[in-house]
C-alpha positions in Angstrom: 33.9 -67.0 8.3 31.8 -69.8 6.8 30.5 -70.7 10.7 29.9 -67.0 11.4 28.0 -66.5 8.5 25.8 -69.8 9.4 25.3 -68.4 12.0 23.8 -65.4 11.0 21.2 -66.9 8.8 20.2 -69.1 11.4 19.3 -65.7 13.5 17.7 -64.3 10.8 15.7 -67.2 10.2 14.4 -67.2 13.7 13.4 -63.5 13.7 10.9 -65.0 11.5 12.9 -64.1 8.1 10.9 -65.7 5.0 14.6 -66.2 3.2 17.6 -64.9 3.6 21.4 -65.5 1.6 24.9 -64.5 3.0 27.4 -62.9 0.5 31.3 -62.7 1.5 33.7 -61.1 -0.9 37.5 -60.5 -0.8 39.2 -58.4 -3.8 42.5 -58.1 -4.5 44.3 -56.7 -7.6 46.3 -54.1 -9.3 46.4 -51.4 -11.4 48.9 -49.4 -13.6 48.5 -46.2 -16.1 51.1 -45.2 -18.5 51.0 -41.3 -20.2 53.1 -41.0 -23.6 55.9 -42.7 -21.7 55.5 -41.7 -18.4 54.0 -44.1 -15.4 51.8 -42.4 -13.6 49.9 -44.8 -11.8 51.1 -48.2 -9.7 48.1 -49.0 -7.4 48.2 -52.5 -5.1 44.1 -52.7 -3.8 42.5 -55.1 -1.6 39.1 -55.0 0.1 36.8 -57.1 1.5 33.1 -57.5 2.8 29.6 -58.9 3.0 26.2 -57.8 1.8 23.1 -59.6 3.8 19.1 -60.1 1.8 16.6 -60.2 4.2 13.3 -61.2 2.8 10.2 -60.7 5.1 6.4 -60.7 4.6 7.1 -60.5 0.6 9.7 -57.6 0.8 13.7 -57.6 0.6 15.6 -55.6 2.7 19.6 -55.3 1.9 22.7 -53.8 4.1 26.2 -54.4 3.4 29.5 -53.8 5.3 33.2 -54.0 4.5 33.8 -54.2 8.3 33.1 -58.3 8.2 33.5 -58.5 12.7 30.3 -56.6 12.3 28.1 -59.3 10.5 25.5 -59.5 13.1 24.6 -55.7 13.7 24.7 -55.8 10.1 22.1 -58.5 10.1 19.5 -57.0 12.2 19.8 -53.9 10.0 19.2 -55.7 7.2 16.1 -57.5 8.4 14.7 -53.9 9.9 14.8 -52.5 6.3 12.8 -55.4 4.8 10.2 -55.3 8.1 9.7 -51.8 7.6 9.3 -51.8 3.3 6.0 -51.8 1.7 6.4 -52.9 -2.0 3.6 -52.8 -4.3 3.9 -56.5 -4.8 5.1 -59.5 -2.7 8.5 -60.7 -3.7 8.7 -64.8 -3.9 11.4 -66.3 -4.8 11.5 -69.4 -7.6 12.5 -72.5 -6.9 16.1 -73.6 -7.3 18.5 -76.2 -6.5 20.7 -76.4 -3.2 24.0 -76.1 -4.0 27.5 -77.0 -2.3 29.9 -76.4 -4.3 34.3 -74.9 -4.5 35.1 -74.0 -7.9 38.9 -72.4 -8.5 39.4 -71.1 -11.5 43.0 -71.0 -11.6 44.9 -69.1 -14.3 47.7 -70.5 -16.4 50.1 -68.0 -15.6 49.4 -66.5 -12.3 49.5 -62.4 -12.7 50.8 -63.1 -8.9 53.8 -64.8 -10.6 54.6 -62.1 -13.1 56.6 -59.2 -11.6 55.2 -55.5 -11.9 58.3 -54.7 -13.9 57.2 -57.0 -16.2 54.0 -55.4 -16.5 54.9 -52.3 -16.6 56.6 -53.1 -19.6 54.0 -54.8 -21.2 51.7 -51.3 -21.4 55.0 -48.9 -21.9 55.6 -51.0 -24.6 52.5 -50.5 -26.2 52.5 -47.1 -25.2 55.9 -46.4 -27.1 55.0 -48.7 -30.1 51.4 -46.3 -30.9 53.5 -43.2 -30.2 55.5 -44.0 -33.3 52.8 -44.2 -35.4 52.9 -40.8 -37.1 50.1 -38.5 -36.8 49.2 -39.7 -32.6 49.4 -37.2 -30.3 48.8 -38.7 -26.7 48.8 -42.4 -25.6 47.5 -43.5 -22.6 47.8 -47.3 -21.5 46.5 -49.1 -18.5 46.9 -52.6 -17.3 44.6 -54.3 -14.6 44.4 -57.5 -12.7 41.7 -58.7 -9.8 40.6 -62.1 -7.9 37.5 -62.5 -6.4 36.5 -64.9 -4.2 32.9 -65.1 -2.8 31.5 -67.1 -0.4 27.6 -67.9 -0.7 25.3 -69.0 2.1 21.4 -69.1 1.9 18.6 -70.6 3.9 17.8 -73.0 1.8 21.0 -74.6 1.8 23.2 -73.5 -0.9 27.0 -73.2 0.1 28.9 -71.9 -2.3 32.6 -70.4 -2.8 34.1 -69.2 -6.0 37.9 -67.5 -6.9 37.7 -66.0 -10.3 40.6 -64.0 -11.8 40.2 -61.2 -14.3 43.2 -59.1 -16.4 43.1 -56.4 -18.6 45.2 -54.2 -21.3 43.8 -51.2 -22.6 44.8 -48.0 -24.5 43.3 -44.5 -25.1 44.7 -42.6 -27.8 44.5 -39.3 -29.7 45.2 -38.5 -33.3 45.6 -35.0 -34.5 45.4 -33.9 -38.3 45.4 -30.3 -39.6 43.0 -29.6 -36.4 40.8 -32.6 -36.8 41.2 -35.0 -33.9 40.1 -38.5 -33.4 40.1 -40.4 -30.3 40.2 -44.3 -30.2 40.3 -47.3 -27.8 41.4 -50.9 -27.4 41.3 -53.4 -24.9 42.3 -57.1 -24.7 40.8 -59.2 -21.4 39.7 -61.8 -19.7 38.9 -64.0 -17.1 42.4 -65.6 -17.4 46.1 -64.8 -16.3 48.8 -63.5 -18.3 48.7 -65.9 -20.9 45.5 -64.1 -22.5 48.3 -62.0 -24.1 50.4 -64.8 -25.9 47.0 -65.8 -27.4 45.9 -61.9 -28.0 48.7 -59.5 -28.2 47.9 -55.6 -26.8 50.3 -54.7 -28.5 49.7 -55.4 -32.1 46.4 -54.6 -31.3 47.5 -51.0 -30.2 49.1 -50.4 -33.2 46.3 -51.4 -35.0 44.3 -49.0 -33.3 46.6 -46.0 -33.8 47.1 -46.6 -37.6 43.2 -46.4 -37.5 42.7 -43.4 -35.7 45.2 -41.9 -38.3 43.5 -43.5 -41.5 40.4 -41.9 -40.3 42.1 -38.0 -40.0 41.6 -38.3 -43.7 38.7 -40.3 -44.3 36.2 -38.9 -46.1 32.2 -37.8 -43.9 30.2 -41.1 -44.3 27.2 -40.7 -46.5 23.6 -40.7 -45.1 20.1 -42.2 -45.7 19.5 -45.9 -45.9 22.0 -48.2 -47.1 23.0 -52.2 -46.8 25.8 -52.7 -43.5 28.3 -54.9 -43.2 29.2 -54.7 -39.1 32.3 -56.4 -37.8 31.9 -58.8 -34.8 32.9 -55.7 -32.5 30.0 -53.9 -33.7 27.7 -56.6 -33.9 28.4 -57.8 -30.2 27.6 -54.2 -29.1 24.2 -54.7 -31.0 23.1 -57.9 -29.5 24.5 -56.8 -25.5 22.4 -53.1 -26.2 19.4 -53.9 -28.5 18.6 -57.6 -27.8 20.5 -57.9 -24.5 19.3 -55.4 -22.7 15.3 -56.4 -24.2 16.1 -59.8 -22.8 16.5 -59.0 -19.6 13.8 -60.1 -17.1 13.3 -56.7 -14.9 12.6 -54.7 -18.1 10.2 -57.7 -19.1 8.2 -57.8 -16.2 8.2 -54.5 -15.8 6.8 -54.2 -19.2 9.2 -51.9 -20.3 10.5 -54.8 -23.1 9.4 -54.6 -26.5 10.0 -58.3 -25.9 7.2 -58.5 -23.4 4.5 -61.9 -24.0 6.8 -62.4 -27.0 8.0 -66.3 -26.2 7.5 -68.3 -29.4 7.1 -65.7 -31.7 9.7 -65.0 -34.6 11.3 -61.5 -33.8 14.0 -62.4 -36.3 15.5 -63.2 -39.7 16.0 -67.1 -39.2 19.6 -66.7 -39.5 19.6 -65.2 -36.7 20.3 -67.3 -33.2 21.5 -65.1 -29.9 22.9 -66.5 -26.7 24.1 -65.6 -23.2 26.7 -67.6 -21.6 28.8 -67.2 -18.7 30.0 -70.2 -18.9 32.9 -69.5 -22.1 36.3 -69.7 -21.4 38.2 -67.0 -20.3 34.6 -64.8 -21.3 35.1 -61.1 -20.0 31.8 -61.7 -18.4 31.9 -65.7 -17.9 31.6 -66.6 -13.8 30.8 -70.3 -12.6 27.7 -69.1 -10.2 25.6 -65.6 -9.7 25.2 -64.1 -7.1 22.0 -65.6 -5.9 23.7 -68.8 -6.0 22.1 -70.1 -9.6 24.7 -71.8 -11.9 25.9 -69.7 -14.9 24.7 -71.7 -17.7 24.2 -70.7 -21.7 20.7 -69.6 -22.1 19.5 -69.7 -26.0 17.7 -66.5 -26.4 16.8 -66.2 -30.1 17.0 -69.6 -32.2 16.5 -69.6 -35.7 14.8 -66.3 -35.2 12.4 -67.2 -32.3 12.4 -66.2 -29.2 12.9 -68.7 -26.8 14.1 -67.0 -23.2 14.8 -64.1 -20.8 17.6 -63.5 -18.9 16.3 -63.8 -15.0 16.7 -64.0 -11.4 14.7 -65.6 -8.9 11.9 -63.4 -8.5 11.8 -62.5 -12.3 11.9 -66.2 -13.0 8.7 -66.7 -10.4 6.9 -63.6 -12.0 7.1 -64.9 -15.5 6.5 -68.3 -14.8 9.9 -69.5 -16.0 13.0 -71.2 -14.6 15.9 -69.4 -12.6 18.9 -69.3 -15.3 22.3 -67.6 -13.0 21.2 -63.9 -14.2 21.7 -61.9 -11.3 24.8 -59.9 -10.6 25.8 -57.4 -8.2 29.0 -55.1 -8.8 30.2 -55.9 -5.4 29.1 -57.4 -2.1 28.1 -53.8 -1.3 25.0 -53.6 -3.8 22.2 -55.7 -4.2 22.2 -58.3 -7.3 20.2 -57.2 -10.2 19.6 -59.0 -13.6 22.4 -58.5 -15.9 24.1 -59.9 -19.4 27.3 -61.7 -18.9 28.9 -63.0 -22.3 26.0 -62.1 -25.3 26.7 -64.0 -28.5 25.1 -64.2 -32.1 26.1 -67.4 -33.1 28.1 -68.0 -36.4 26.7 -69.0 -40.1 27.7 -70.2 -43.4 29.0 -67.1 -45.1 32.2 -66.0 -46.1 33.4 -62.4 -45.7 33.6 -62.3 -49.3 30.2 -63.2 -49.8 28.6 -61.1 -47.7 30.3 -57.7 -49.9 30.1 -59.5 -53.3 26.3 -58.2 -54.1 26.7 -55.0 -52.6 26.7 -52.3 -55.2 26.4 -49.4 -52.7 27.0 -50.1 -48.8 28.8 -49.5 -45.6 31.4 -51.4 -43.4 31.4 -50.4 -40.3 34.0 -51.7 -37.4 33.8 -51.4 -33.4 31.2 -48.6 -31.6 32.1 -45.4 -29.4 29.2 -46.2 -28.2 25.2 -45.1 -27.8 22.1 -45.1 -27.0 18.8 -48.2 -26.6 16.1 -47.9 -25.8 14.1 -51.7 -24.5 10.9 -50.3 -24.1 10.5 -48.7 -27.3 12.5 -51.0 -28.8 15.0 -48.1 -30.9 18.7 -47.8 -30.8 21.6 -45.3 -32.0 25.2 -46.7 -32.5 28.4 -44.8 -33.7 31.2 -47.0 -35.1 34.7 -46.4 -34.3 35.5 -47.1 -37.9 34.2 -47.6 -41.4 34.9 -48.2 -44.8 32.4 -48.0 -48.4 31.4 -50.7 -50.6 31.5 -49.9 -53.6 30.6 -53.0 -56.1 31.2 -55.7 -53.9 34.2 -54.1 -53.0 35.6 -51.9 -49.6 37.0 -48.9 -50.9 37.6 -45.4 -49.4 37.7 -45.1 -45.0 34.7 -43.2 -43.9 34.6 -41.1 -40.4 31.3 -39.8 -38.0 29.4 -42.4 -39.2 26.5 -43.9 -36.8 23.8 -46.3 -37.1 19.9 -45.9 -35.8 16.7 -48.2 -36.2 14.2 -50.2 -34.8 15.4 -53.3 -33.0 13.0 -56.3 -34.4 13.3 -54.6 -38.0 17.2 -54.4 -37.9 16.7 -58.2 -36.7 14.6 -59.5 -39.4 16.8 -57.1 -42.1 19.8 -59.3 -41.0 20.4 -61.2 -44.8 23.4 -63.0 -43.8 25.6 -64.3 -41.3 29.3 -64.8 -41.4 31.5 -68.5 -40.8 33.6 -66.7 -38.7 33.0 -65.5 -34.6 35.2 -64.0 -31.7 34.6 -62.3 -29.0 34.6 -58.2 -29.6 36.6 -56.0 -27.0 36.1 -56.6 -22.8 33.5 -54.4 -21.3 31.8 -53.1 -18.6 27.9 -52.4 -18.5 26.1 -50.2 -16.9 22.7 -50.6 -15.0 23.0 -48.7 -11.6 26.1 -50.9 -11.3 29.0 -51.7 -13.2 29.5 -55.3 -14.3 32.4 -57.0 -16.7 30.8 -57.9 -19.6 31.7 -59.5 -22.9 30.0 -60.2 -26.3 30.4 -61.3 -30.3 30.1 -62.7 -33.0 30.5 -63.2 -36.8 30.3 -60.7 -39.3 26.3 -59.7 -40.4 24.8 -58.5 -43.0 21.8 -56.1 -42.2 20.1 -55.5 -46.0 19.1 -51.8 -44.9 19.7 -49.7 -41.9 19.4 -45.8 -41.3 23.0 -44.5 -41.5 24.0 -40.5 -40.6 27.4 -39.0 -41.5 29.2 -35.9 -41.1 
């Protein structure tokens, strides 16, 4: 395969291509569902295929294929469609390193070892487990594994294969009170093997979830107007993927569609405050050793101390904003092109105890996990609803709150954040949204946020 695609760029390169990169990619994985007890889905996949960038007079032309014997009509498709576009500006590339490089990453406990008896038991078990909770009406449980392996070949050089494995545990349920229902979700993944559940069990985690969906049946409809927050490191991960994340991102920048725009150097946040993006974290939902133009994943620091310090970019949003390539361009498949994307978004820990951080509030909110929302990067506003949430009462969580949600102004939230917890983990795996769907994870500590527009009932 490797000599074919050589091959192939080679061609290209002769038609009078400007640059052009190779991407092979072979999926295989599995996939069970379990309904209140009942299996209803045990699905083997496999699939494999390329995706060729042409780039010619300053534009990029794309085609992909999963029929890989047909690489070179392939080819001269792709360089047809970059010939024939007209973009508004010429795309160059910045410089990076030639690569040659085989990284394996090769789980513990192969999910090829473990039979699908096994797990199936592991999500029927969780299934049954949440279905004894009283007060849950459905369950449904899902468990998912995958390998991919690309291969990389550009112009320049770079020759580069990865295998990366990624599992998944994950359960849907509905609780049902006196006609009030409540819907909640939990996952537990990786990129790991089945040992990611001796260190994390789903199914603890699942009954944790139930017995929440059933506390909040009878919580009480959360207050509204401004009050001091308390978010867990679910709900503050979800923050800094949507709010900062998403700002950080070097299409929206250079697009000026970033609040974050000709902001380098400038405090956009309280100085407790430090955010990062790594793919490189162990086992990370999101974490992969290269991206998909062949740039190392590496952490990139983008808020320290308040400042911020760096964008999340490609090639040619690295050359646009005058700044290095940093592994921040990801496709969903080899079938799409690679755009810029988030991979594991961190706020990094403080000095704070959980204690601490509720001991001065005499009136406030603590609120757990999201259902999700909506950001906007350009305007710089953002609407959350947590899962969960509790009042603070004197420096003290009392009574379980329910339809709470969350709204402000990005940079203001950022500078209202008073304090930082000593503790961090990663919130629940993901999968974010851009066009494409990519496997995403973030976290954090607890955080304080002195004042922040709540809405209940």
């Amino acid at each position: 395969m490797g000599d074919t695609m050589q091959k192939i760029i080679e061609k290209l390169m002769g038609m009078g291509a400007e640059y052009c990169d190779v991407r092979y990619e072979k999926r295989t994985g599995l996939s069970l569902e379990v309904k209140d007890g009942e299996l209803k889905k045990a699905v083997p996949g496999k699939e494999e295929g390329i995706g060729i960038r042409v780039l010619y007079n300053g534009a990029f032309g794309f085609f992909s294929t999963n029929n890989v014997s047909d690489m070179d009509n392939a080819s001269e498709i792709a360089f047809k469609l970059a010939k024939c576009s007209k973009p508004k500006e010429k795309i160059i590339l910045a410089e990076t390193k030639t690569v040659k490089d085989r990284i394996i990453w090769k789980p513990k406990k192969n999910p090829a070892d473990v039979s699908i008896e096994e797990k199936h038991k592991l999500i029927a078990g969780m299934d049954e487990a949440m279905r004894n909770v009283e007060g849950i009406l459905t369950v449904m449980t899902g468990y998912s594994e995958g390998n991919v392996e690309t291969h990389f070949l550009s112009s320049e050089g770079s020759d580069i294969y990865t295998s990366v494995p990624r599992i998944v545990a994950q359960a849907d349920l509905i609780a049902k009170k006196d006609g009030t229902v409540v819907g909640y979700r939990a996952r537990v993944g990786g990129t790991s093997g089945f040992e990611i559940f001796e260190k994390n069990d789903p199914l603890e985690k699942g009954v944790n979830a139930a017995k929440s969906a059933v506390r909040i049946l009878s919580a009480e409809k959360s207050p509204s107007g401004r009050f001091p927050v308390i978010a867990d490191p679910d709900l503050a991960g979800v923050f800094v993927h949507e709010a900062v994340g998403h700002a950080t991102e070097g299409d929206s920048v250079a697009s000026g569609e970033s609040i974050l725009e000709k902001k380098i150097g400038e405090k956009i946040a309280s100085e407790l405050v430090t955010i990062y993006d790594d793919p490189a974290i162990e086992n990370g939902f999101g974490s992969f050793p290269y991206d998909d133009e062949g740039v190392k994943g590496a952490k990139k620091i983008l808020i320290e101390k308040g400042v911020l310090k760096n964008f999340i970019l490609n090639r040619e949003t690295a050359y646009k904003l005058g700044m290095e390539p940093n592994g921040g361009a990801r496709a969903e498949s080899f079938a799409v092109r690679p755009l810029v994307r988030m991979s594991n978004t961190m706020m990094d820990k403080g000095s704070c105890s959980f204690e601490e951080l509720i001991e001065d509030i005499k009136y406030g909110i603590y609120a757990k996990n999201t259902r999700g929302g909506q950001v906007d990067p350009a305007k710089g506003s953002f609407q959350f609803s947590a899962q969960e949430a509790f009042l603070i009462e004197k420096g003290e969580i009392t009574k379980p709150l329910k339809d709470l949600s969350l709204s402000g102004l990005t940079l203001e939230t950022l500078k209202n954040i008073d304090a930082v917890g000593n503790d961090t983990r990663f919130g629940e795996p993901g999968f974010c949204g851009k066009g494409q769907l990519v496997p995403v994870g973030d976290g954090g500590p607890h955080i304080r946020i002195k004042e922040v527009l709540i809405g209940g009932g």
